[in-house]
OpenMM code with the backbone's topology and positions (N, CA, C; nanometers):
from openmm import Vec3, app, unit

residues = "UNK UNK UNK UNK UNK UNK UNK UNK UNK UNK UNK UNK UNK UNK UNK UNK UNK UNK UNK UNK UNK UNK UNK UNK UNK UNK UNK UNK UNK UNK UNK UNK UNK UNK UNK UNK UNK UNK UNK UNK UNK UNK UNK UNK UNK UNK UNK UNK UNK UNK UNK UNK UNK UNK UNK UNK UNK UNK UNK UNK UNK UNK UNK UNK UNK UNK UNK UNK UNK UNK UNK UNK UNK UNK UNK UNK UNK UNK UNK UNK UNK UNK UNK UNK UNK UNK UNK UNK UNK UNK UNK UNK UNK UNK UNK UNK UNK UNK UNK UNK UNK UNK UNK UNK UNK UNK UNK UNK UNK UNK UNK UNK UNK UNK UNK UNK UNK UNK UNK UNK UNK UNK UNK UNK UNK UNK UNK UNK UNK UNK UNK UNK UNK UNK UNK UNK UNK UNK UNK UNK UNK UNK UNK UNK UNK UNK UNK UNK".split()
positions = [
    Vec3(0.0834, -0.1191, 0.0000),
    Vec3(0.0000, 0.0000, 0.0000),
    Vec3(0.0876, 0.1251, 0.0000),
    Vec3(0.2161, 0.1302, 0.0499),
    Vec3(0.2835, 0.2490, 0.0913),
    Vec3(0.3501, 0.3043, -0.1081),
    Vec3(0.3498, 0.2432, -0.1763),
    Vec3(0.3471, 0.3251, -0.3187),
    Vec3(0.2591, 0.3049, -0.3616),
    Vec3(0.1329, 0.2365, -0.3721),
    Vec3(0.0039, 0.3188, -0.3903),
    Vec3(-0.0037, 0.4711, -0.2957),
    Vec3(0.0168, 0.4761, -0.1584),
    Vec3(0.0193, 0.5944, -0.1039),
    Vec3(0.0916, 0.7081, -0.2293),
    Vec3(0.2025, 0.6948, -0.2081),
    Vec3(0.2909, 0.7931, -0.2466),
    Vec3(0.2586, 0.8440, -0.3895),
    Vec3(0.2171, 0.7688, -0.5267),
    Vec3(0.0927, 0.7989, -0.6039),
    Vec3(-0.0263, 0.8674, -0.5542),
    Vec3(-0.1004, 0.8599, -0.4975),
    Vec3(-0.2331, 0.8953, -0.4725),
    Vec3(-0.1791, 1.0530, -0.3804),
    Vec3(-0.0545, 1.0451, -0.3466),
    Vec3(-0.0204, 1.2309, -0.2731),
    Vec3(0.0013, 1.3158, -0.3921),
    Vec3(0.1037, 1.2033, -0.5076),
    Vec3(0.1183, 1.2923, -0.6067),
    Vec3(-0.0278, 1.3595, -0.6955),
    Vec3(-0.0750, 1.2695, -0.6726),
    Vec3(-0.2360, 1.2612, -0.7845),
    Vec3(-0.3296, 1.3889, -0.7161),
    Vec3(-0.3552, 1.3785, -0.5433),
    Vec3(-0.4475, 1.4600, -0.5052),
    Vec3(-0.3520, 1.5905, -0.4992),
    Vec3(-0.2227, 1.6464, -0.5113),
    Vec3(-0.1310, 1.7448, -0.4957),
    Vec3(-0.1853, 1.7864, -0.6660),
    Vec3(-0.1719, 1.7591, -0.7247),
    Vec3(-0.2017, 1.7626, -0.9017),
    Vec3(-0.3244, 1.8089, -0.8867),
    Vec3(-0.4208, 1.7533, -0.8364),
    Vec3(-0.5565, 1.7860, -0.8316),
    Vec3(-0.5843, 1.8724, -0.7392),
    Vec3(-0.4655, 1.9652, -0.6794),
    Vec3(-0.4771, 2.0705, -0.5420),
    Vec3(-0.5616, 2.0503, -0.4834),
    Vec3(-0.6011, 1.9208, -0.4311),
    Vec3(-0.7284, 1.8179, -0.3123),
    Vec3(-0.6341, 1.8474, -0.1793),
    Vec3(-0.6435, 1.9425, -0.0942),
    Vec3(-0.5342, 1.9629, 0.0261),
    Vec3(-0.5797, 1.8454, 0.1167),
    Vec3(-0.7392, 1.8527, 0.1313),
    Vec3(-0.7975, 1.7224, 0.2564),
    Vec3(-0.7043, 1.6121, 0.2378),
    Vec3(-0.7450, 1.5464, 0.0881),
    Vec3(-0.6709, 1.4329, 0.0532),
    Vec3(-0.4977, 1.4367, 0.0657),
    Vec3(-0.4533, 1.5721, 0.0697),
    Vec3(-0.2976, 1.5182, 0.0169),
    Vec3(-0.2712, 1.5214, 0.2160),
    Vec3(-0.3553, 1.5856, 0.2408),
    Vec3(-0.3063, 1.6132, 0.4349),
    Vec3(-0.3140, 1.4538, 0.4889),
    Vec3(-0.4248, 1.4328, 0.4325),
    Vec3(-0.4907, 1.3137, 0.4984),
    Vec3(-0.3480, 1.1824, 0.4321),
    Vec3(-0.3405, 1.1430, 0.2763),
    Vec3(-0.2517, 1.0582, 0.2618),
    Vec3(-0.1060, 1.0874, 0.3340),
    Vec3(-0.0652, 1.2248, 0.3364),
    Vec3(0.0728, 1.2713, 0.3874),
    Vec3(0.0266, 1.1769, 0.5499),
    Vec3(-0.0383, 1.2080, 0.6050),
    Vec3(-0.0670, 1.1210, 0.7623),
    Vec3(-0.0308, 0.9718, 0.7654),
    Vec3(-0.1002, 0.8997, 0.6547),
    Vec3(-0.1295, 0.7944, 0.6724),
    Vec3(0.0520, 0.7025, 0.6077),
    Vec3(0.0892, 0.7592, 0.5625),
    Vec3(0.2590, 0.7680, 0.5074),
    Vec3(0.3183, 0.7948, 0.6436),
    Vec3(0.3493, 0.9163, 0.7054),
    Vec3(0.3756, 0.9209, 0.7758),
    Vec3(0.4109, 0.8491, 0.9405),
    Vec3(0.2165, 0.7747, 0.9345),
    Vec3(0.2080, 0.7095, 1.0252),
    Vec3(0.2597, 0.5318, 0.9717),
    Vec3(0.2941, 0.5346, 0.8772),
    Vec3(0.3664, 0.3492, 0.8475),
    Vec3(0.4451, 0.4011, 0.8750),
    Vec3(0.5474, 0.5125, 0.8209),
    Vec3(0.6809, 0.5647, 0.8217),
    Vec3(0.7319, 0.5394, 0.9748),
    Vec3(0.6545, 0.6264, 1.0806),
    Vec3(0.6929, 0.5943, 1.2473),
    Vec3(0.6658, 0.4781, 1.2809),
    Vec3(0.5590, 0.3818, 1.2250),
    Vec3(0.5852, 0.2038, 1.2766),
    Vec3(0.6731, 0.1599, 1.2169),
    Vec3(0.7523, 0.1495, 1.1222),
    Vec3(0.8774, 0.0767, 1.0878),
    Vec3(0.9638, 0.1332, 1.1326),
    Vec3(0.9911, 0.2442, 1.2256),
    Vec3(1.0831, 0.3184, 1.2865),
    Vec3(1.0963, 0.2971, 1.4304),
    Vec3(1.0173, 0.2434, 1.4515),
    Vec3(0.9994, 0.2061, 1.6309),
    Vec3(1.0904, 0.1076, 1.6260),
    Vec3(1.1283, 0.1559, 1.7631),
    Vec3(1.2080, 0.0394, 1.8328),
    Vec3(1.1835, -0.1263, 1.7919),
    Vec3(1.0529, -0.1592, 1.8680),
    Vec3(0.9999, -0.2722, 1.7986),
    Vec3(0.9795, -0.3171, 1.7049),
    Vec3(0.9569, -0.2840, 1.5839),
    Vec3(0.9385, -0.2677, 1.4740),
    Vec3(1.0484, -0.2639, 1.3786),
    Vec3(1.1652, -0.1973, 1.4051),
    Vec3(1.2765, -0.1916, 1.3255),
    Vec3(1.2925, -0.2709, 1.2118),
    Vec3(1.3592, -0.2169, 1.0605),
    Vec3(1.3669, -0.3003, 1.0152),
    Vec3(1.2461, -0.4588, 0.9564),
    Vec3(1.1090, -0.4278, 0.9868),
    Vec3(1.0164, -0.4799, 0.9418),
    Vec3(0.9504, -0.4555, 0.8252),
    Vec3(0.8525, -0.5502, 0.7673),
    Vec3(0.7753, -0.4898, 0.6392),
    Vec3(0.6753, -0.4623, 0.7081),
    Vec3(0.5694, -0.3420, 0.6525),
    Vec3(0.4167, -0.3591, 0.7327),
    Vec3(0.3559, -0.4467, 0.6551),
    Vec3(0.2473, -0.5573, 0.6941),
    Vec3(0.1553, -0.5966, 0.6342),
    Vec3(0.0770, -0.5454, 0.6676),
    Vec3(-0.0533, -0.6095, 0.5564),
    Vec3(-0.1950, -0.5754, 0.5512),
    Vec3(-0.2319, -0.5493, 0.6300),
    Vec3(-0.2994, -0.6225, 0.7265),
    Vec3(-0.3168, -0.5946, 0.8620),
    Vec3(-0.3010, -0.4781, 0.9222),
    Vec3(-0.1465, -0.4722, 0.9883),
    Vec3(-0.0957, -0.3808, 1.0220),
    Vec3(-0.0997, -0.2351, 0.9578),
    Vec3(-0.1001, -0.2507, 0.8208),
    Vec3(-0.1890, -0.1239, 0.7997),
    Vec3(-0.3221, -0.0564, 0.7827),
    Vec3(-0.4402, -0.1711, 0.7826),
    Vec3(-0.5216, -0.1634, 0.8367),
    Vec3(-0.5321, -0.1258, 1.0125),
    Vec3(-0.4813, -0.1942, 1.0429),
    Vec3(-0.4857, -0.1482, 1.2197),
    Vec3(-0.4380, 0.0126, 1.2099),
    Vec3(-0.3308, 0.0390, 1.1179),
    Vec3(-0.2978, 0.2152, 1.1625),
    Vec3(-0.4158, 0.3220, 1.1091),
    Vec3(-0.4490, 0.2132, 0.9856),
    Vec3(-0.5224, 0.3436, 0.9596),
    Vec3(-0.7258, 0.3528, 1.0382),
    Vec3(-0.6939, 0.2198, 1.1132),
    Vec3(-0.8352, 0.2304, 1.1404),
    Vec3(-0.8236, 0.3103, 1.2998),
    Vec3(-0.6989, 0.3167, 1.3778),
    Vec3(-0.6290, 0.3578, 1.4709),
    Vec3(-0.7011, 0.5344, 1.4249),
    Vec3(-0.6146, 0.5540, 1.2829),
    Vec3(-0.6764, 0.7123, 1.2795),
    Vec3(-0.7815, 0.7736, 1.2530),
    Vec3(-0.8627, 0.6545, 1.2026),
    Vec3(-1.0137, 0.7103, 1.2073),
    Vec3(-1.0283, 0.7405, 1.3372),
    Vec3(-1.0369, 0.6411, 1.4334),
    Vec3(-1.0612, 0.6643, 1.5716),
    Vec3(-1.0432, 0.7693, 1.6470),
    Vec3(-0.9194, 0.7856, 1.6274),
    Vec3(-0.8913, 0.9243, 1.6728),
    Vec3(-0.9106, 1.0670, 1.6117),
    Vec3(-0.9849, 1.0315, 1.4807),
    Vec3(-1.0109, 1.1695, 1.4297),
    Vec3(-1.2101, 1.1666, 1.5231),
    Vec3(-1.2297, 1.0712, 1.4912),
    Vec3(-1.3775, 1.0295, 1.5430),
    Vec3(-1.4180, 1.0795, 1.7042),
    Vec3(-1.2952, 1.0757, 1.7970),
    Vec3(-1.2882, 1.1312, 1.9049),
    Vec3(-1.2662, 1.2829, 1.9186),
    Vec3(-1.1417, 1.3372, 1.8445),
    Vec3(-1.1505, 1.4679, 1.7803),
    Vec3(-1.2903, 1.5236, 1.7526),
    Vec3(-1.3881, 1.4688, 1.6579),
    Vec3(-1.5106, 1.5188, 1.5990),
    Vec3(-1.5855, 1.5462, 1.7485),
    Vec3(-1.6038, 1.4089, 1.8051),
    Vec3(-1.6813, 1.5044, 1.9746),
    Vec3(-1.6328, 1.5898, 2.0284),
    Vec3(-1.5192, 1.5983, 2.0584),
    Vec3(-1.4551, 1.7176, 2.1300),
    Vec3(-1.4778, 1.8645, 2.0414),
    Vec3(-1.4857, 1.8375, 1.9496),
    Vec3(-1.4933, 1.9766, 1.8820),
    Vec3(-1.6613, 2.0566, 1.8980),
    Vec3(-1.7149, 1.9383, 1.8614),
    Vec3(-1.8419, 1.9431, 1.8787),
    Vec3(-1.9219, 1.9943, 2.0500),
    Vec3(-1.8523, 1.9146, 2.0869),
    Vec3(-1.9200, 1.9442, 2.2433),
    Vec3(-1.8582, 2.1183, 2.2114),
    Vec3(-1.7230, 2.1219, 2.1669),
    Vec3(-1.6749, 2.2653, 2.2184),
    Vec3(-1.7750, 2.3768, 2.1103),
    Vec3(-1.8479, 2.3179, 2.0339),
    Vec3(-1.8986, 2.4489, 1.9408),
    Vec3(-1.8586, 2.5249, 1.8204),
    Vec3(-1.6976, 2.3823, 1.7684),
    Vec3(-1.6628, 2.4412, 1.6776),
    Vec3(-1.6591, 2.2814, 1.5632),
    Vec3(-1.8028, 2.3066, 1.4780),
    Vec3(-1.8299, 2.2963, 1.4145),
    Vec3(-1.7706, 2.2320, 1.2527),
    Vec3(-1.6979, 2.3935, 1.2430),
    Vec3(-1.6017, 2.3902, 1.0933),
    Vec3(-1.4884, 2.2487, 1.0983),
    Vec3(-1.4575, 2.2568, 1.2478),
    Vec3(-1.3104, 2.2128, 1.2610),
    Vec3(-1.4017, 2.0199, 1.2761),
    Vec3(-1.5387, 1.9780, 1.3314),
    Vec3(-1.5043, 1.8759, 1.3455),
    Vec3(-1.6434, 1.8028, 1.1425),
    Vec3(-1.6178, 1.9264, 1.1011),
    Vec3(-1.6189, 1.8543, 0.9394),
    Vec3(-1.5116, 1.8282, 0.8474),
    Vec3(-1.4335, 1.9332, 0.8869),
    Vec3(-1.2786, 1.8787, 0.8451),
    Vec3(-1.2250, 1.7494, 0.8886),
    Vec3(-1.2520, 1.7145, 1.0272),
    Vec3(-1.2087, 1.5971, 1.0321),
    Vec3(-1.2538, 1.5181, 0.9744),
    Vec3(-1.4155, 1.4909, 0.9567),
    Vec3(-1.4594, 1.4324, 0.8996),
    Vec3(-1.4391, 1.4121, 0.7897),
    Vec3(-1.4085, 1.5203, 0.6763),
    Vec3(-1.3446, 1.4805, 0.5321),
    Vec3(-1.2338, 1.4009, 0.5043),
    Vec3(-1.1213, 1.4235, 0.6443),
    Vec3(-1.0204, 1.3782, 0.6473),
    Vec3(-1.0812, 1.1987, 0.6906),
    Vec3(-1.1869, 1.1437, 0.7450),
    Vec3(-1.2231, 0.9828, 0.7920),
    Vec3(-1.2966, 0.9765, 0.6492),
    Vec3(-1.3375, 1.0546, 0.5239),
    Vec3(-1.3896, 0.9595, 0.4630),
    Vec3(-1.2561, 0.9335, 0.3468),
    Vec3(-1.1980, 1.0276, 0.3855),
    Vec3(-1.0171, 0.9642, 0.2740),
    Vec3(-1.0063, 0.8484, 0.3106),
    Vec3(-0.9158, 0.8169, 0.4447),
    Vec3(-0.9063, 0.7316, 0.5284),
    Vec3(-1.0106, 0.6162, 0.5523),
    Vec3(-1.1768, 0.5955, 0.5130),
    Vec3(-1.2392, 0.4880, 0.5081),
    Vec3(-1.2076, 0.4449, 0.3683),
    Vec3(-1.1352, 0.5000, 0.2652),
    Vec3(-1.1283, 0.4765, 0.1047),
    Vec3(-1.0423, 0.3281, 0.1684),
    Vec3(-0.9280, 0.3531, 0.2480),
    Vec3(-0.8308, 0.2209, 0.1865),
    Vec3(-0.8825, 0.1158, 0.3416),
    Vec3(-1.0045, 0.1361, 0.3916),
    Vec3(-1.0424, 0.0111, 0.5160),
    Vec3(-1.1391, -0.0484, 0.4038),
    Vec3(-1.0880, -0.2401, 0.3902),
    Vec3(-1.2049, -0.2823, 0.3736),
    Vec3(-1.3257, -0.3228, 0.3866),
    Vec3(-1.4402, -0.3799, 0.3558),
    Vec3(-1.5867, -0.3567, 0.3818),
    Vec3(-1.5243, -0.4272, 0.6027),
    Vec3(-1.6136, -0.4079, 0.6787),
    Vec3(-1.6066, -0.4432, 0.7778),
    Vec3(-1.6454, -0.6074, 0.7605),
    Vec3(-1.6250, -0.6940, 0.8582),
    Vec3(-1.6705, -0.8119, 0.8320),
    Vec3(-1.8473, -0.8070, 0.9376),
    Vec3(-1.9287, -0.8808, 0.8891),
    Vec3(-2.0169, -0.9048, 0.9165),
    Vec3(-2.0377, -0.9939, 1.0460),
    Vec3(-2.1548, -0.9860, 1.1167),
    Vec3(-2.1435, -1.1040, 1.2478),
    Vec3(-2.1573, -1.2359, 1.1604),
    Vec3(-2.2147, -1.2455, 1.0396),
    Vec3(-2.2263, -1.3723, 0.9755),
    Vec3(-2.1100, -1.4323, 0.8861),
    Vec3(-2.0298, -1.3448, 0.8894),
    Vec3(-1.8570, -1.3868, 0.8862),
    Vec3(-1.7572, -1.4215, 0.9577),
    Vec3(-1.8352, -1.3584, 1.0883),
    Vec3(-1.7770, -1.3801, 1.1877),
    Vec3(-1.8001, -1.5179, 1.2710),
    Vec3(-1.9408, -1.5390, 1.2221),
    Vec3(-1.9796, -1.7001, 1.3157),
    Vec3(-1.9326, -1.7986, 1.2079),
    Vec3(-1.9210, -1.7610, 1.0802),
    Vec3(-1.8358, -1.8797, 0.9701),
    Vec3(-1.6825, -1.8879, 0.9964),
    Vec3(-1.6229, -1.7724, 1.0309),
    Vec3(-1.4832, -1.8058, 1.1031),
    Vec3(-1.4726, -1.9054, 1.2166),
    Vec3(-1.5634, -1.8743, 1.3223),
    Vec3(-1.5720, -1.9308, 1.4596),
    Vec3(-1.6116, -2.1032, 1.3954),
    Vec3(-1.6874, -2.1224, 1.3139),
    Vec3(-1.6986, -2.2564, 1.2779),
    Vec3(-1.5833, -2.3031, 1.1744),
    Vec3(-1.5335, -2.2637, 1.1476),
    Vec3(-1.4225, -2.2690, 1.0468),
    Vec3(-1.3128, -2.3178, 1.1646),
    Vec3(-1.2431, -2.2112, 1.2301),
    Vec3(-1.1852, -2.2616, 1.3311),
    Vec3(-1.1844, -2.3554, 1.4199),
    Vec3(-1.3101, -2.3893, 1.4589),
    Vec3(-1.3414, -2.4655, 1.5653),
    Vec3(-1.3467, -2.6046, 1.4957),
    Vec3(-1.3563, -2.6352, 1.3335),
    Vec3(-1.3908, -2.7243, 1.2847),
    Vec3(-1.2417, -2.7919, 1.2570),
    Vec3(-1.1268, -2.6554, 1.2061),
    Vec3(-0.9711, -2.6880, 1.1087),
    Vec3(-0.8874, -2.7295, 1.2908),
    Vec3(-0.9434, -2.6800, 1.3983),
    Vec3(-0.8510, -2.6666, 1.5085),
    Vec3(-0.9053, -2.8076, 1.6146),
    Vec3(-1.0048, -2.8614, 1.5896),
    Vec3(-1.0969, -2.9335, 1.6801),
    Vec3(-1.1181, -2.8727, 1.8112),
    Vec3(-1.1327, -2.7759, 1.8371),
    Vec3(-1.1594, -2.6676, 2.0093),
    Vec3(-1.2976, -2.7174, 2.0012),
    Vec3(-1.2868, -2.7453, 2.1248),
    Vec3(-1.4718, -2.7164, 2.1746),
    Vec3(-1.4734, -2.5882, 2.2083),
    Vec3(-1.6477, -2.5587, 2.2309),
    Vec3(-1.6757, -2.4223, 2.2156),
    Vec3(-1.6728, -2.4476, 2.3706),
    Vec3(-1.6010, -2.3631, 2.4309),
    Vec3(-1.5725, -2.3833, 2.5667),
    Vec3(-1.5326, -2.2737, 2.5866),
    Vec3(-1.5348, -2.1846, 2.7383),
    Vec3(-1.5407, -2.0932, 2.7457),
    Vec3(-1.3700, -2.0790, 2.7675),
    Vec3(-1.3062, -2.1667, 2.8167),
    Vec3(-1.1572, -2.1856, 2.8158),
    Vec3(-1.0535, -2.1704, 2.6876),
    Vec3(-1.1650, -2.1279, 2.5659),
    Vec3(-1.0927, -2.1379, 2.4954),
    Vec3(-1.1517, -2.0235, 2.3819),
    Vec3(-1.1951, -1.9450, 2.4515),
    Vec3(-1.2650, -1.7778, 2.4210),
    Vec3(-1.0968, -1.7410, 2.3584),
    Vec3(-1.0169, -1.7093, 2.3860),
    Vec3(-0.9184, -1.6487, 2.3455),
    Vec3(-0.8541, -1.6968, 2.2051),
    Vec3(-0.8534, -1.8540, 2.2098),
    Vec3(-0.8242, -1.8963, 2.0572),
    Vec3(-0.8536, -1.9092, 1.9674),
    Vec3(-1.0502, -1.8896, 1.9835),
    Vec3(-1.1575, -1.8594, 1.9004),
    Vec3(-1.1248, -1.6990, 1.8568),
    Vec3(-1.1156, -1.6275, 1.9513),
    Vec3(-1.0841, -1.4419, 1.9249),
    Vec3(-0.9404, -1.4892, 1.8492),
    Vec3(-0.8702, -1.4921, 1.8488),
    Vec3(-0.7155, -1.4325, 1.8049),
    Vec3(-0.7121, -1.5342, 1.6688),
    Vec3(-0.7940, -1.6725, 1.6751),
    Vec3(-0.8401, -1.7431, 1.5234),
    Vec3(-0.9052, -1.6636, 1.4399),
    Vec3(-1.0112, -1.6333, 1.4939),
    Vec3(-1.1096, -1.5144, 1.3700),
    Vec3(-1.0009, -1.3694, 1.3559),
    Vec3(-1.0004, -1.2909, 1.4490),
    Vec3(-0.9032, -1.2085, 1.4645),
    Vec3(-0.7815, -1.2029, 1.2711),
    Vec3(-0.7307, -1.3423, 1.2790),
    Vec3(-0.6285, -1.3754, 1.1994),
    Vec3(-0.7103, -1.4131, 1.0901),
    Vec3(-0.8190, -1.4557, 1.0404),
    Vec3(-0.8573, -1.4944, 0.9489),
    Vec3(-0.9339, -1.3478, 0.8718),
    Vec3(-0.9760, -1.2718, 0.9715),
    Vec3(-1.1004, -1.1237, 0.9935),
    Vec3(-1.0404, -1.0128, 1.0105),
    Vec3(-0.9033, -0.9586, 0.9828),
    Vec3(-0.8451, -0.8758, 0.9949),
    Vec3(-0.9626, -0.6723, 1.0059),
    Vec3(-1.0511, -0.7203, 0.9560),
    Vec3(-1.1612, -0.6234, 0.9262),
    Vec3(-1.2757, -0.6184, 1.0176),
    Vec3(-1.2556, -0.7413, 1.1201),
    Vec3(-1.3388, -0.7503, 1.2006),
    Vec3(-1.3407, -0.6611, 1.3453),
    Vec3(-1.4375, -0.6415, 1.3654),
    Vec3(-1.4780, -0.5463, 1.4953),
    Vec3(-1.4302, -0.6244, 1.6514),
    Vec3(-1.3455, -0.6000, 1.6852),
    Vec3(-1.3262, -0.6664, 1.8182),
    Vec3(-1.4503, -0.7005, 1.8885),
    Vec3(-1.4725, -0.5876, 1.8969),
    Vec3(-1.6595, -0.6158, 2.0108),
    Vec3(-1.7639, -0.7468, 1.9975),
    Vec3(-1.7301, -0.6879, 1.8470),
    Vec3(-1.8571, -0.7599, 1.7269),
    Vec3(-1.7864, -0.9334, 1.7933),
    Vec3(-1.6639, -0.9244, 1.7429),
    Vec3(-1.6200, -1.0396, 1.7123),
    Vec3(-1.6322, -1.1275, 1.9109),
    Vec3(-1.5787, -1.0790, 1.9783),
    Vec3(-1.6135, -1.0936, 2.1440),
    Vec3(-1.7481, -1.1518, 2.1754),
    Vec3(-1.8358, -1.1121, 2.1662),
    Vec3(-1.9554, -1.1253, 2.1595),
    Vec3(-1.9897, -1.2286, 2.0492),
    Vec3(-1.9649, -1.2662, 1.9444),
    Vec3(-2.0089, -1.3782, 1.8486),
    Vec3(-1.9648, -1.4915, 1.9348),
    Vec3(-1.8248, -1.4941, 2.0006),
    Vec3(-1.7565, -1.5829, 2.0003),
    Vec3(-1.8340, -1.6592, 2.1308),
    Vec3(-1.8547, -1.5392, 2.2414),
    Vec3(-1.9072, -1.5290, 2.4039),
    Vec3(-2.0977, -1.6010, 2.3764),
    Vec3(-2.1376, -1.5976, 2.2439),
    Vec3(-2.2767, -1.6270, 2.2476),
    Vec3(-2.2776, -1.7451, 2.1545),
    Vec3(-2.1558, -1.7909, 2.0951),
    Vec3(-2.1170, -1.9441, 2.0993),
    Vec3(-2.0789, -2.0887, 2.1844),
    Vec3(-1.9958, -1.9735, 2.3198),
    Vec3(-1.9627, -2.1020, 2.4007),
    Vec3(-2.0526, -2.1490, 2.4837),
    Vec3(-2.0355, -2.2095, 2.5474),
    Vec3(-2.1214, -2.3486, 2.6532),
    Vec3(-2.0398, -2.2898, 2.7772),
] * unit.nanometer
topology = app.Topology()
chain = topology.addChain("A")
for resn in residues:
    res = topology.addResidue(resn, chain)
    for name in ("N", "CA", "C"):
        topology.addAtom(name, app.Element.getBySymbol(name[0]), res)
């Protein structure tokens, strides 16, 4: 994704789109400081992982939008907002709870786990790995209204 990025700054800079070139300059930026971390050093990002950053900055623009809002300024939390629908361009569709209970049977079927509550965590971090798009909550709850 990171030279698709670097295209799409040149493209919306061409097209003097500032939301878009602010918003891709971020999302560059922000792979740029995870392969720079300590931990991280020297890594490739995957998919995933750039999904997780950039769904990381919706979030926090999404928290931004209340705060602005409670404060009365308006202008500032639609800007953000222009800036989360750049940023929903490269998240794919979310996964569904009915993707989510075909993982949980998928897993439970390739792994032989009983649906046991002892084993809530390998059901989460199985779908998790298969559902990269999936909603933690969503996915918690599928898993929690499966076991015995």
């Amino acid at each position: 994704m990171k030279n698709e990025i670097n295209a799409l700054i040149m493209e919306a800079m061409k097209n003097h789109d500032s939301v878009r070139t602010e918003t891709l300059r971020g999302i560059k930026s922000a792979f740029l400081n995870w392969q720079t971390s300590k931990e991280n050093a020297g890594k490739d990002l995957s998919e995933a992982e750039e999904i997780q950053i950039i769904k990381k900055m919706v979030k926090q623009r999404q928290e931004s939008i209340e705060q602005y809002l409670a404060a009365g300024r308006k202008e500032l939390a639609e800007a953000e907002q222009a800036q989360i629908n750049v940023l929903e361009t490269f998240l794919p569709k979310a996964a569904t709870e009915e993707d989510i209970l075909r993982a949980f049977h998928d897993a439970q079927t390739a792994n032989g786990w009983e649906a046991e509550k002892k084993n809530m965590g390998l059901f989460v971090k199985a779908i998790k790995a298969a559902l990269p798009n999936a909603d933690g909550k969503m996915v918690a709850q599928v898993v929690q209204s499966q076991l015995g």
